[in-house]
C-alpha positions, -999 to 999 in steps of 0.1 A, spaced: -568 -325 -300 -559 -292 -311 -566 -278 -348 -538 -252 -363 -548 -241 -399 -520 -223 -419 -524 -203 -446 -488 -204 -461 -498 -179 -492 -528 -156 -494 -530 -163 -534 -533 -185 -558 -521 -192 -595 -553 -201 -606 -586 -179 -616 -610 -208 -613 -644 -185 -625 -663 -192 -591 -630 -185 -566 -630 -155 -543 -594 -152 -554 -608 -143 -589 -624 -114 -577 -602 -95 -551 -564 -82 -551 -544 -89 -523 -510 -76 -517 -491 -109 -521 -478 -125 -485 -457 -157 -478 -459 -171 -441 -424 -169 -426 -411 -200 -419 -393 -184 -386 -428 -184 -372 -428 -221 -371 -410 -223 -337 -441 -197 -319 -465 -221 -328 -476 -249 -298 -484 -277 -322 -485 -304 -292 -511 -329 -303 -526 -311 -328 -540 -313 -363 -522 -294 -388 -543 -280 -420 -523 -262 -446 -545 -237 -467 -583 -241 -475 -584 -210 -495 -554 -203 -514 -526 -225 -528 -502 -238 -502 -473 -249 -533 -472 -213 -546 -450 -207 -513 -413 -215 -524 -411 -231 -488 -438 -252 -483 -416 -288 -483 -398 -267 -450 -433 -263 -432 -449 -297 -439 -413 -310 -430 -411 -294 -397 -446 -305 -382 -443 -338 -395 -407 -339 -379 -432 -329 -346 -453 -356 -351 -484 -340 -362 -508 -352 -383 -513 -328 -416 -542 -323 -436 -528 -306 -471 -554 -288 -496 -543 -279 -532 -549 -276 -568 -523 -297 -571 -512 -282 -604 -471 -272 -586 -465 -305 -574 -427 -308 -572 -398 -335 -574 -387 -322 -538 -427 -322 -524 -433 -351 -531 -401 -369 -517 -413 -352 -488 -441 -360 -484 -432 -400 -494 -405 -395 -464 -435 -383 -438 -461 -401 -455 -473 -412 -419 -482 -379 -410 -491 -366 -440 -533 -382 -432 -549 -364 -458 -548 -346 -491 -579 -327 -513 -574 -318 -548 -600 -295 -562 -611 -315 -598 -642 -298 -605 -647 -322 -638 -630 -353 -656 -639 -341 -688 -606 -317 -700 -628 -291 -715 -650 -283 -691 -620 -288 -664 -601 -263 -681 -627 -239 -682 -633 -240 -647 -598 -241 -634 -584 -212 -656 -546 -216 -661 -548 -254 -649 -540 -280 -672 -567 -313 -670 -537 -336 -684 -508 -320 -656 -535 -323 -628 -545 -358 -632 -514 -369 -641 -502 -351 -602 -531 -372 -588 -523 -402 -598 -487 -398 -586 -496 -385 -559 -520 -414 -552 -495 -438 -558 -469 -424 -538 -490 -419 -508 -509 -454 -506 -519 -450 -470 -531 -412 -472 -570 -403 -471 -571 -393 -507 -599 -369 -515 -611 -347 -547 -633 -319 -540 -656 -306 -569 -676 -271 -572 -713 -285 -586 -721 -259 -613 -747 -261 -642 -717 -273 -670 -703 -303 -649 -733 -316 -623 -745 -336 -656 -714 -355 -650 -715 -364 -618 -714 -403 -622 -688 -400 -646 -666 -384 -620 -672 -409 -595 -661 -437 -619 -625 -419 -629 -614 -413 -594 -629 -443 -578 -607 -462 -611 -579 -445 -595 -581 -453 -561 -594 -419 -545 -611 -424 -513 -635 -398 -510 -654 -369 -535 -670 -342 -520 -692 -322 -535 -695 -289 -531 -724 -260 -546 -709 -232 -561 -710 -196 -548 -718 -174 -571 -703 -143 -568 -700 -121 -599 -732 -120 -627 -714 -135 -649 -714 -164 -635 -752 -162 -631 -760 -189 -662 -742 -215 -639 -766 -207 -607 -781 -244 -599 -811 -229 -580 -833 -231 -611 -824 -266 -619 -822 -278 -580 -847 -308 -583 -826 -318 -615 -796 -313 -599 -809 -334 -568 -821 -368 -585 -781 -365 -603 -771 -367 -566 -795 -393 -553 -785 -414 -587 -750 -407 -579 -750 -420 -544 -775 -449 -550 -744 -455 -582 -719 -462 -554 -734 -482 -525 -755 -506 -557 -720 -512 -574 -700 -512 -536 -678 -486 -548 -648 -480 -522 -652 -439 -530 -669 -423 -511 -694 -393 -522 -700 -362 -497 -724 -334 -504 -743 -310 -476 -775 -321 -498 -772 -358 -484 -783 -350 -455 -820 -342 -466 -818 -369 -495 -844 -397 -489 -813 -419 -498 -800 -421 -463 -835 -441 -455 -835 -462 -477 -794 -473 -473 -790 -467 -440 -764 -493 -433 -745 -484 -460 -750 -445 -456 -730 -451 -420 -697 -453 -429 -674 -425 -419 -638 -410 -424 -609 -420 -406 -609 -407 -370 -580 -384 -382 -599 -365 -401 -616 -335 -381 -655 -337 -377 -662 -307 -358 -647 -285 -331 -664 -271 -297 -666 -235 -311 -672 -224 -271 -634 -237 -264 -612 -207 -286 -580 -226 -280 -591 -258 -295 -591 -238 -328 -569 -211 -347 -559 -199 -382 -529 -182 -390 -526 -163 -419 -501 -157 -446 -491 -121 -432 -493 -139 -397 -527 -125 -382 -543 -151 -364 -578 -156 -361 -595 -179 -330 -626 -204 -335 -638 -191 -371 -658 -217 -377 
């Protein structure tokens, strides 16, 4: 199984305060839809964007149509915040293929949301979300969330909202600082703080048999695991990529907005 990652833009409408795209200008690119009929998608994985906003191309119903019209199975990342009438009859009409879908939700509290997600609206998102969930009953469902010092009080709180409505999986994700500005919401002075909210978090879910799921790179060094380990061992769907042999280039590729491709960048 092949993975084909396509970047459809290379920006974003958004100037969440710990994105790259915040920080750098890029001459603005669409990917040309013509290019559709180079690509060799035979049994392979298609993932649209992981670091800009698919929906800002004014094409993207064309491109998810076409490879699920190949049979491919797509894995879709947005904010979520341009979800259209046509998209989403789309992706109802392909909803076999369409295996997966992160939103980035970085809080369930408006404020803080909006503060994060500059030019987002808490009420617009959510309200795409839960369309979106039930439209799509039998996609993998996910929310990904940047842990910063403002919302990683909150982290049980989240958990309760999207598992309420029916989200399969939240991953957590440490945020990046990169600007000092941002330095207040650095988490390495409150990491042991910030690590008992996670092992609370995830003993929250398996004590209460939650059907989210919570992901975070710190679980795998949590004591948690060793104590739960039966209920630690459940894993995504076998759709959902894991890993790729990095030693195999053609197993792997990104293509970019501007149409440079890039082998095995992982």
């Amino acid at each position: 199984m092949k993975i084909i990652e396509i970047e459809p833009t290379n920006h974003c409408n958004l100037r969440c305060v710990m994105c790259h795209n915040s920080f750098v200008n890029y001459k603005p690119s669409l990917f040309n839809i013509e290019w559709l009929k180079r690509i060799n998608s035979e049994n392979s994985i298609i993932k649209i964007s992981s670091i800009f906003e698919p929906l800002i191309h004014p094409e993207i119903d064309k491109i998810i149509e076409y490879f699920a019209e190949n049979n491919n199975k797509i894995i879709l990342t947005t904010n979520l915040t341009l979800l259209s009438p046509n998209l989403l009859k789309i992706l109802k009409k392909f909803e076999e293929n369409i295996y997966s879908i992160t939103v980035s939700i970085d809080s369930t509290k408006a404020e803080i949301y909006n503060s994060i997600r500059r030019g987002a609206d808490f009420n617009i998102t959510i309200k795409n979300r839960k369309l979106l969930r039930n439209f799509l009953s039998e996609t993998y469902n996910r929310v990904n969330s940047v842990l910063m010092k403002k919302n990683y009080n909150f982290i049980i709180d989240d958990i309760e909202f999207f598992n309420k409505i029916g989200i399969n999986e939240l991953g957590l994700i440490f945020i990046t600082i990169r600007d000092y500005l941002m330095f207040n919401e650095n988490l390495y002075d409150i990491k042991n703080n910030l690590f008992k909210k996670l092992n609370e978090a995830i003993e929250y879910v398996i004590e209460n048999n939650l059907n989210i799921s919570v992901r975070c790179p710190y679980f795998k060094y949590s004591p948690i695991p060793n104590i739960y380990t039966q209920e630690m061992s459940k894993d995504v769907p076998d759709y959902i990529p894991k890993g790729i042999n990095c030693s195999a280039i053609e197993k792997q590729v990104k293509i970019f907005a501007d149409g440079i491709v890039q082998l095995c960048y992982q």
